[in-house]
C-alpha positions as a printed Julia matrix, in Angstrom:
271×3 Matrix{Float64}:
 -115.26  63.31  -95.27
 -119.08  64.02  -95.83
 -120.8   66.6   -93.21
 -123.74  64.47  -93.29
 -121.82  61.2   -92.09
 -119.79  63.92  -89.35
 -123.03  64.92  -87.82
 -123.95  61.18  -87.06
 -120.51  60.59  -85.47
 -121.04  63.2   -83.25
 -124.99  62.01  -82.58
 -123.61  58.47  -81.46
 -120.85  60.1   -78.91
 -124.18  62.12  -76.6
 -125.43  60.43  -73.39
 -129.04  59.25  -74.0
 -130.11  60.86  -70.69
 -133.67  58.88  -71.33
 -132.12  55.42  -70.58
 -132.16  56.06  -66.95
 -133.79  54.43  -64.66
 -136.76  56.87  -62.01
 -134.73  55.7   -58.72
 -131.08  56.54  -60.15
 -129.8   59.59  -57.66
 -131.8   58.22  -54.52
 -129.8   56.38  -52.0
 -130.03  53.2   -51.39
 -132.87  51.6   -49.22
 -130.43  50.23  -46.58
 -128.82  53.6   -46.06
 -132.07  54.96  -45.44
 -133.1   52.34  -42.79
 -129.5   53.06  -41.01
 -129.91  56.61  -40.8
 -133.47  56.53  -39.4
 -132.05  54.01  -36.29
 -129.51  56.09  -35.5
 -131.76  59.52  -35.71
 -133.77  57.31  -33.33
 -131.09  56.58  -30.66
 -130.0   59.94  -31.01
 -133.54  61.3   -29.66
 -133.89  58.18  -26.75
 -130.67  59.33  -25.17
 -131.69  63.41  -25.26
 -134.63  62.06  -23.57
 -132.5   59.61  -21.05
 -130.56  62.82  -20.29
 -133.38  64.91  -19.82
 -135.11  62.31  -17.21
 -132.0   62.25  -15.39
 -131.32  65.89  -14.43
 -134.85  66.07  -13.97
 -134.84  63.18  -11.26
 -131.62  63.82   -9.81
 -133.25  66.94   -7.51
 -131.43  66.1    -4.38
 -127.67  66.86   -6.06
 -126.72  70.14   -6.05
 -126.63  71.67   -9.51
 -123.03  72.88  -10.1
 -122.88  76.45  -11.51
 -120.76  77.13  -15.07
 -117.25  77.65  -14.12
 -115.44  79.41  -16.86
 -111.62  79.41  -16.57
 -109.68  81.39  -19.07
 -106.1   81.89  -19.41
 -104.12  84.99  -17.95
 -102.9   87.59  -20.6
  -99.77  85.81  -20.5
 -100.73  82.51  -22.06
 -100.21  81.55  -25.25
 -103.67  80.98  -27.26
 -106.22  82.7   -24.41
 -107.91  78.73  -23.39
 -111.13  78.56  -22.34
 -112.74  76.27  -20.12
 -116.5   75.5   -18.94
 -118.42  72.43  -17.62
 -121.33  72.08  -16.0
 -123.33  69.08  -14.46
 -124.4   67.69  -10.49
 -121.84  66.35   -7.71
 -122.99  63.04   -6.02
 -121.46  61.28   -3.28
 -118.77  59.79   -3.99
 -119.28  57.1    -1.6
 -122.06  56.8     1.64
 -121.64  55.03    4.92
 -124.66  54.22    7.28
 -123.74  54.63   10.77
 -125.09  52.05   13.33
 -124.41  50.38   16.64
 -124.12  46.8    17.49
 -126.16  47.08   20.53
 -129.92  48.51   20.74
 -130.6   51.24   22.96
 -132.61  54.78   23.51
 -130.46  57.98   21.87
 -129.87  59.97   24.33
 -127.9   63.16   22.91
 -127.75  63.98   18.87
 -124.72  65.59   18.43
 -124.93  67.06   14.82
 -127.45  67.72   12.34
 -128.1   67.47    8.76
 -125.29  69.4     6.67
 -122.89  68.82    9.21
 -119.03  68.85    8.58
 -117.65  66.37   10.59
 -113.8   64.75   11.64
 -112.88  61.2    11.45
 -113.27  59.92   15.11
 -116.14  63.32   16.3
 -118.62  61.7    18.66
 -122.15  62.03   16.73
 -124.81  60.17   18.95
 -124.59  58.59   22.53
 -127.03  55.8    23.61
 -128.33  55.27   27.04
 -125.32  53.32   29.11
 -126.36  52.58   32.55
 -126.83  48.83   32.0
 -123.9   48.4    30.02
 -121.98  50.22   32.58
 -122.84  48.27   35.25
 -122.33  45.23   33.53
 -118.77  46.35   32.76
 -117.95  47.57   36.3
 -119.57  44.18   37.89
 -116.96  42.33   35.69
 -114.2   44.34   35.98
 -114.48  44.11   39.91
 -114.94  39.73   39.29
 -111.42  40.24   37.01
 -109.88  42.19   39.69
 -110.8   39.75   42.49
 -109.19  36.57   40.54
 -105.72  38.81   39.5
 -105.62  39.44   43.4
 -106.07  36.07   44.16
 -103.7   34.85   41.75
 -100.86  37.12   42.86
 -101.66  35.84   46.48
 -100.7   32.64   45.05
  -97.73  33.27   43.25
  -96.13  35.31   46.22
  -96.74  32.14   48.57
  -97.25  32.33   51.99
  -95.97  35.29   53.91
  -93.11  35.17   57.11
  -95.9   36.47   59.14
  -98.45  34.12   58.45
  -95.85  30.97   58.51
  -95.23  32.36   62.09
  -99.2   32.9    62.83
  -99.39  29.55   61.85
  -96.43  28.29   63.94
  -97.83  29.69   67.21
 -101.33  28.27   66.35
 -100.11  25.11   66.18
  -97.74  25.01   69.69
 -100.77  26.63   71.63
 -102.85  23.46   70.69
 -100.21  21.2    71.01
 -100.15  22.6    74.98
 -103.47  22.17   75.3
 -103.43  18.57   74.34
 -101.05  18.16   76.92
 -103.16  19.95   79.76
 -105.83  17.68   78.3
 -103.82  13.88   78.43
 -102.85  15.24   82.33
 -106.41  15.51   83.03
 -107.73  12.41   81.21
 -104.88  10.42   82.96
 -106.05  12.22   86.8
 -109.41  11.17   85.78
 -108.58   7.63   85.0
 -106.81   6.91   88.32
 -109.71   8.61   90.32
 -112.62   6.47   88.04
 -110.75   3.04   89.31
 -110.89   4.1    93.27
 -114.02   5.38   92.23
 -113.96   9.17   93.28
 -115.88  10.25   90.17
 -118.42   9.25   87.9
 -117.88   7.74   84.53
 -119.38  10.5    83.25
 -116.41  12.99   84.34
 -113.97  10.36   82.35
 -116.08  10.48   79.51
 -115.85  14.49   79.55
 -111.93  14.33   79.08
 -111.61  11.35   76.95
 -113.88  13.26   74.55
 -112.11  16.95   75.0
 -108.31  14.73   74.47
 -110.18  13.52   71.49
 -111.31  17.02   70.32
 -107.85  18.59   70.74
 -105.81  16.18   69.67
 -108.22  16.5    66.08
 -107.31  20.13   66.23
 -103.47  19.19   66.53
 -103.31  17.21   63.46
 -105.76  20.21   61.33
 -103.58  23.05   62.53
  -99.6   21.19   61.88
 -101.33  20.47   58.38
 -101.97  23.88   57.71
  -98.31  24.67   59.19
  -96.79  22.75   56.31
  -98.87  24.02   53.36
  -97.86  27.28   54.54
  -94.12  26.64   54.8
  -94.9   25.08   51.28
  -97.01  27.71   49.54
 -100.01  26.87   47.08
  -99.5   23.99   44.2
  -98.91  24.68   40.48
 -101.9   23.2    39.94
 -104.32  25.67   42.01
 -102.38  28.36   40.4
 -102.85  27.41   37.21
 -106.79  27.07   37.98
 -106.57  30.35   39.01
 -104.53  32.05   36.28
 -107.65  30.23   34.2
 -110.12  31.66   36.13
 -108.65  35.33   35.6
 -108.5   34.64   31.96
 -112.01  33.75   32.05
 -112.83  37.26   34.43
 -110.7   38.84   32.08
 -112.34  37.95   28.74
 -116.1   38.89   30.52
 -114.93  42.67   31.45
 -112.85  43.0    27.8
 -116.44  41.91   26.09
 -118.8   44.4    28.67
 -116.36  47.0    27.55
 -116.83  46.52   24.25
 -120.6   46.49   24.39
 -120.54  49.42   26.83
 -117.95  51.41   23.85
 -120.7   50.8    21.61
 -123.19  53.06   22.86
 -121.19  55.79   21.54
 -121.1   56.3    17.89
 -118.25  57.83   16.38
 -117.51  59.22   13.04
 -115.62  56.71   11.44
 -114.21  59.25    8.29
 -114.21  62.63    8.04
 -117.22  63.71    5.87
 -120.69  65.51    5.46
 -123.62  64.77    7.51
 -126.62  64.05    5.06
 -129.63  62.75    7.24
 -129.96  62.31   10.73
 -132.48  59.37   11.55
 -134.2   58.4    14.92
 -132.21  55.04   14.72
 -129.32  55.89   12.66
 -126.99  58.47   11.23
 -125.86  58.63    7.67
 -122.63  60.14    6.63
């Protein structure tokens, strides 16, 4: 084979290097566009993190805590963090009545117990509310009882002798009205005289009929019916003196978990 027709074998086998085009090796201009965005979001949230530890003054910063492994561990691990503890959750303390604090029983920093007494509020009006219906509730369940029990042997007897002293009486009296009567006709006294014990027969004889009628209730005892008014009416005394208590519970504020004190209001207390 010629050299000469070699040497142009070998000439059409090169790369023609000057075909190419001047933006061959340059990426894309959609891969250029994505990697500026996400440079972009990459420098917002340095500066959202940077705001935040900035702003978030009030939590304590928590120190580095490194925690390595003891001699005996396999690999030596090593451990570190860093960053702020918040609350994990905060309750406002109030009460559901109004009044003047009268004693602060903590302060700012405070560890306190679930159930610790932190403020008391002026009581006197809700204590006398509560004792003026607890005395009205103890009144009716005394009354009630009184009921229930009937009469007693004593009083059944009280009422027993009331009743035969006025039934002698009226007797004494229909003697005298009848004396009277005979010495009206011969006309020994005055009309007025028989008027006098025609009106004190009268009087007695009402007095009678009021005292055997309480003589039989009280052999009787009360009526369902008035003891059931007055089992209502110690329900009703009841329910007053269970609400005054409430109110009167509420002018003392208690800690309802066990936490930290973090500000200690005129009005209020948070935990």
């Amino acid at each position: 084979m010629p050299i000469d027709a070699k040497h142009e074998d070998l000439q059409s086998l090169r790369i023609d290097r000057s075909a190419r085009t001047a933006g061959d090796g340059e990426p894309p201009v959609w891969a250029r566009r994505y990697i500026l965005v996400g440079i972009g979001v990459l420098v917002l949230l340095g500066v959202v993190a940077t705001a935040y530890r900035l702003l978030s003054h009030d939590a304590p910063e928590v120190e580095v805590v490194r925690a390595s492994a003891q001699s005996g561990d396999v690999g030596g691990v090593v451990l570190s963090a860093s960053g702020y503890i918040v609350a994990h959750h905060k309750i406002n303390l109030n009460s559901k009545v109004t009044g003047r604090v009268s004693w602060i029983g903590v302060e700012k920093g405070d560890k306190v117990k679930e159930g610790q007494i932190l403020v008391r509020l002026e009581d006197d009006e809700f204590r006398a509310q509560y004792e003026q219906a607890k005395g009205a509730a103890e009144n009716a369940r005394a009354y009630l009882e009184e009921l229930q029990n009937g009469s007693r042997p004593e009083e059944i007897q009280q009422a027993q002798h009331n009743l035969d002293e006025a039934r002698a009486t009226l007797a004494d009296d229909q003697l005298t009205l009848d004396r009277t009567k005979d010495l009206w006709s011969q006309g020994v006294v005055s009309k007025q005289a028989l008027d006098d014990a025609t009106g004190k027969f009268g009087a007695d004889q009402q007095r009678v009929n009021s005292l055997d009628k309480a003589f039989q209730l009280a052999k009787l005892g009360p009526r369902k019916e008035e003891i059931a008014r007055a089992r209502g009416a110690l329900d009703q005394a009841q329910g007053q003196a269970d609400y005054a208590k409430s109110l009167l519970d509420a002018t003392v504020i208690r800690a309802p978990v066990t936490g930290t004190i973090r500000s200690v209001p005129q009005k209020r207390v948070s935990l």
